[in-house]
N, C-alpha and C positions, 0 to 999 in steps of 0.2 A: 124515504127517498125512492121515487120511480125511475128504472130504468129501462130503457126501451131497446131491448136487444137485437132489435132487427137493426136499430138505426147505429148501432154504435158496430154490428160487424160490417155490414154494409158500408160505414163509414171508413171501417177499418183495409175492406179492399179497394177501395173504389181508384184510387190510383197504381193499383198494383196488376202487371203485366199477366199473360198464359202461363209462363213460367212459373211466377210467383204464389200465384193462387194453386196450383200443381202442385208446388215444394209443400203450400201449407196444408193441401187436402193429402198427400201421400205422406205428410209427418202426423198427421193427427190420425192418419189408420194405422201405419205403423208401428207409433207408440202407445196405442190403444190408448189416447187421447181422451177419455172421459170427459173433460172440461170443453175440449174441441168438438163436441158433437152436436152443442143448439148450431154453434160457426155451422157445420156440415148442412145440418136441415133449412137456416134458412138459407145458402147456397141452392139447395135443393129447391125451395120454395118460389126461389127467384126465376131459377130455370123452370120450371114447373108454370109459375104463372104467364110467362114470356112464349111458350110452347103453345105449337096448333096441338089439333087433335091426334093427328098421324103422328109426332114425335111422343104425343103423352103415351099412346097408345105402344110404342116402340119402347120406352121408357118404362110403360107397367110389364109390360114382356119377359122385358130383361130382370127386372126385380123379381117377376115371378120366376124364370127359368131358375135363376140365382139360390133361389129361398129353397128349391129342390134338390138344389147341388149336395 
């Protein structure tokens, strides 16, 4: 059986609010969410693909700053 996990989280928010997509990325860092983490990257992947240059480049910044902390 194939599953296609971009299509089934993706599925999973597509009617859900700022709020709601919030609650679910701040309970899946929270509870060190292991199972929640492909959910986080392809989140990541969507914003990432949908971003100009100036935002990826804001967004690799901040990943890198981060990684130093």
């Amino acid at each position: 059986m194939n599953i296609d996990i971009r299509k089934s989280i993706i599925n999973n928010f597509k009617d859900s609010n700022t709020e709601e997509i919030k609650e679910a990325i701040d309970g899946i860092i929270s509870d060190h969410d292991e199972i929640g983490l492909p959910g986080l990257g392809v989140l990541f992947e969507l914003n990432w693909q949908n971003s100009n240059e100036e935002l990826k480049q804001t967004i690799l910044k901040n990943i890198e700053n981060n990684l130093k902390k």
